[in-house]
Residue, then its C-alpha position, 0 to 999 in steps of 0.5 A: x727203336x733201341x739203335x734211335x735211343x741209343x743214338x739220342x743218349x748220345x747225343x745228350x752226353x755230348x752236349x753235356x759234356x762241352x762247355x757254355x761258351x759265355x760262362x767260361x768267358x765270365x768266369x775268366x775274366x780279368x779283374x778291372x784295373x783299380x783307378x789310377x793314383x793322381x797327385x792331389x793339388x796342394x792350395x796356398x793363397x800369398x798375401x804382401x802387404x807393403x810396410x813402408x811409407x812412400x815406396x810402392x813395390x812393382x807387381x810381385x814375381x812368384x816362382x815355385x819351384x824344387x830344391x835346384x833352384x835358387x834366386x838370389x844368393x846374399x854376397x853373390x852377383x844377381x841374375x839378369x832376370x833379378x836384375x831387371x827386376x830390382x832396377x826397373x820392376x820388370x818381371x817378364x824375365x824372371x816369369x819366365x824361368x818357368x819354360x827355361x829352368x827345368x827346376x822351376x814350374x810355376x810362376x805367377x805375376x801379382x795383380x799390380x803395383x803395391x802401394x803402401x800400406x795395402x796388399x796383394x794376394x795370389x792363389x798357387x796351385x802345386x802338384x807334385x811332391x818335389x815341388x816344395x819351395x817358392x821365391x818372391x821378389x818386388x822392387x821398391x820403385x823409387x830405388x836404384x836397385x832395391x827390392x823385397x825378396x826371399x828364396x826357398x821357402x818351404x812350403x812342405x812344411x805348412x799343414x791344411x789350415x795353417x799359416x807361414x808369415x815373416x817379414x822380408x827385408x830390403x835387399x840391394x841389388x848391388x847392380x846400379x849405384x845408389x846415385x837416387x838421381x832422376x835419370x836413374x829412379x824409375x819410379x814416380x819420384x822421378x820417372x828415370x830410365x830404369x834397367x840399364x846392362x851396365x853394372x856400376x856397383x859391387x855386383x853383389x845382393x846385400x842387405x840395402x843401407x836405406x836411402x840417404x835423400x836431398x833432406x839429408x844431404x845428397x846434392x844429386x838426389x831426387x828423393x825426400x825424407x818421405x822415400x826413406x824406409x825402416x826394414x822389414x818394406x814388407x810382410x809376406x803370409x803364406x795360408x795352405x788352404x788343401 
């Protein structure tokens, strides 16, 4: 009898003495991952408006992008891509610098073209804290190579709720002469060819003179009085929405 007690008490001690598996497990456990950190979307809606009396403005090109990038600079030769822009309304190029410039990440067409006095509006979305700055660009079609455009604009500095307007001049290519003969407006005033390679003018982005029409003189011009423009050609406004 003693050597059966004996042996039980043992038995108990044993089995108190060896750990529950499944609350060492529990006790053990590591801590769960807290959830990972995304960069919230950041929301503006871009709305031009077109100031001018007979100039519609092709569909609008915008690009956001870092500080890298750049798109036009004023006293310097534009790029190929600004070109066909300002001369034909063509914005495929410049559209796609989003997949052949590591600067540039997002690039958005406008809805059509812009007839005067009345506006088109986008939505952005941009992730990301480098990613602060946009550039616009529109030609105004019944030009050689005018267009309305800005570069780096600042949108980190634009507060939820807040706006950012101002009024973009006409700019000149400086790609094409400003001959305003048929062959060379490709807007409907005359239907001419558009973007051509060749560079017939300084080759320099400046600030556009205005255009001078047949009513004024210009013997070889398909344009009247009412193609004429007053600067700004348009208004950009710019709401930060989140």
């Amino acid at each position: 009898m003693n050597t059966r007690i004996l042996l039980l008490a043992a038995s108990v001690g044993l089995l108190a003495g060896c750990p529950d598996d499944d609350t060492h497990s529990n006790n053990d456990s590591p801590p769960a991952s807290p959830p990972v950190q995304t960069d919230a979307a950041k929301q503006y809606e871009l709305t031009v408006i077109n100031l001018t009396v007979s100039q519609p403005l092709s569909p609008l090109a915008v690009l956001t992008h870092s500080s890298g990038y750049q798109l036009f600079q004023v006293g310097q030769p534009a790029s190929i891509a600004l070109e066909k822009i300002a001369e034909s309304g063509d914005n495929t190029d410049l559209l796609a610098e989003k997949d052949s410039n590591d600067n540039v990440t997002m690039s958005y067409s406008g809805t059509g073209v812009i007839l005067p006095g009345s506006t088109d509006s986008l939505t952005l979305d941009i992730v990301g804290d480098d990613v602060n700055q946009l550039s616009i660009a529109s030609m105004l079609v019944n030009t050689n190579d005018g267009f309305v455009g800005e570069t780096g604009i600042d949108l980190s500095t634009i507060a939820i709720g807040e706006s950012y307007t101002m009024n973009m001049p006409v700019w000149d290519a400086g790609t094409e002469a400003n001959s305003e003969t048929s062959a060379s407006i490709p807007g409907p005033a005359a239907g001419g060819e558009g973007f051509n390679t060749i560079r017939d003018d300084n080759d320099k982005v400046s600030f556009h003179a205005g255009v001078i029409s047949l009513d004024d003189g210009l013997t070889t011009s398909v344009l009247t009085a009412s193609h004429r423009f007053l600067n700004p050609g348009a208004r950009l406004s710019i709401t930060r929405i989140k």
